[in-house]
DODRENVO-588081 format. One line per 5 residues: number of its first residue (from 1); for each residue x, y, z of C-alpha. Coordinates in steps of 0.001 Angstrom, whole numbers, plus 500000, padded with zeros to 6 digits. Example, Ala and Ser with C-alpha at 12.3 -4.5 7.8 and 13.67 -1.06 7.14 Angstrom:
BEGIN
1 = 512300/495500/507800 ~ 513670/498940/507140
END
This chain:
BEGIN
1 = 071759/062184/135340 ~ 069309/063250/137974 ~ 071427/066601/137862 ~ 070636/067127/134133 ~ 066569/065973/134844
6 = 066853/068630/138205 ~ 068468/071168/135887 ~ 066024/071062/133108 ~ 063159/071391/135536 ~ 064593/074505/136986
11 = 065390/075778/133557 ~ 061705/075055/132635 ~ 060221/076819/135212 ~ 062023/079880/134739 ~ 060942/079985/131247
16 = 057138/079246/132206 ~ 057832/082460/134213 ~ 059098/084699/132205 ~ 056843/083834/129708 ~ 054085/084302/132030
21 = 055183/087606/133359 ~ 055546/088897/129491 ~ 052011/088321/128627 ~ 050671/089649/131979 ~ 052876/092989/131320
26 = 051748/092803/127914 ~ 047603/092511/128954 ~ 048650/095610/131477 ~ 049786/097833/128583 ~ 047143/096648/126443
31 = 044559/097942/128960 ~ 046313/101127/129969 ~ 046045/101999/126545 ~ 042415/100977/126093 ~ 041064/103077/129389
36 = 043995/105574/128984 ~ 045239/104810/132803 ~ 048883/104800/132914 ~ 048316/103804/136616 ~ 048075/100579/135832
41 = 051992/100132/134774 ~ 052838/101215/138031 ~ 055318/099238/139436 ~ 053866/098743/142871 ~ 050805/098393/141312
46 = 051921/095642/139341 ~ 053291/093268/142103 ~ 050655/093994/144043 ~ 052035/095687/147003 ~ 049189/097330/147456
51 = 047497/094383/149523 ~ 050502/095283/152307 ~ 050248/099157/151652 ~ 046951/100390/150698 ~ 048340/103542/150231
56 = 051680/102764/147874 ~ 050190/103281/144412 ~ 048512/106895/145520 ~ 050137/110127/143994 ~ 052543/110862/141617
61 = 055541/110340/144298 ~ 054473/106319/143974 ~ 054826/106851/139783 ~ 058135/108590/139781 ~ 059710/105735/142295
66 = 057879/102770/140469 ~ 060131/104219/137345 ~ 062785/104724/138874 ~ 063132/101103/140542 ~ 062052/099539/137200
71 = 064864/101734/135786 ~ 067368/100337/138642 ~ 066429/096905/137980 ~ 066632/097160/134087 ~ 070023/098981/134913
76 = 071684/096298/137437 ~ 070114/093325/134339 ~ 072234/094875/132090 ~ 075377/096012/133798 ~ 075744/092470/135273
81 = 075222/091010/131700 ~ 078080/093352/130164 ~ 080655/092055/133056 ~ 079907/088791/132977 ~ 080554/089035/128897
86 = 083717/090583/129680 ~ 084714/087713/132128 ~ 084452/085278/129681 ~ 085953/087341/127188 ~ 089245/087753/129067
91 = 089405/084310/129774 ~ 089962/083226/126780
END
């Protein structure tokens, strides 16, 4: 029982994150379109690296490898979703 109680929890608070993270992303596009910035999607940007790295989110070098990580991470999301569907495919 206190498996099922610690699982929900866990369960719950990666939902409250996600769901968190969706409307923040969806405020940042919002406002990049309303002052026209597109500097404000940048990746970096975003998670706030710039605190660490003053200098991360300058130039367009910092644009082209924010989209390119995003791209990775989308990429790696979806690969690992398409072999774990054909694990449990072959399985049964």
């Amino acid at each position: 029982m206190f498996y099922r109680i610690k699982n929900n929890i866990l369960k719950s608070f990666l939902k409250f994150v996600l769901v968190t993270a969706l409307i923040h992303i969806g405020v940042l596009v919002f406002k990049t379109i309303k002052e026209g910035n597109i500097k404000l999607l940048n990746y970096f940007s975003i998670l706030d690296l710039n605190s660490f790295f003053p200098k991360i989110t300058k130039g367009w070098l910092s644009d082209v490898i924010s989209v390119i990580i995003m791209a990775a991470i989308f990429l790696i999301f979806l690969v690992s979703g398409y072999i774990r569907k054909e694990k449990v495919e072959t399985k049964q």
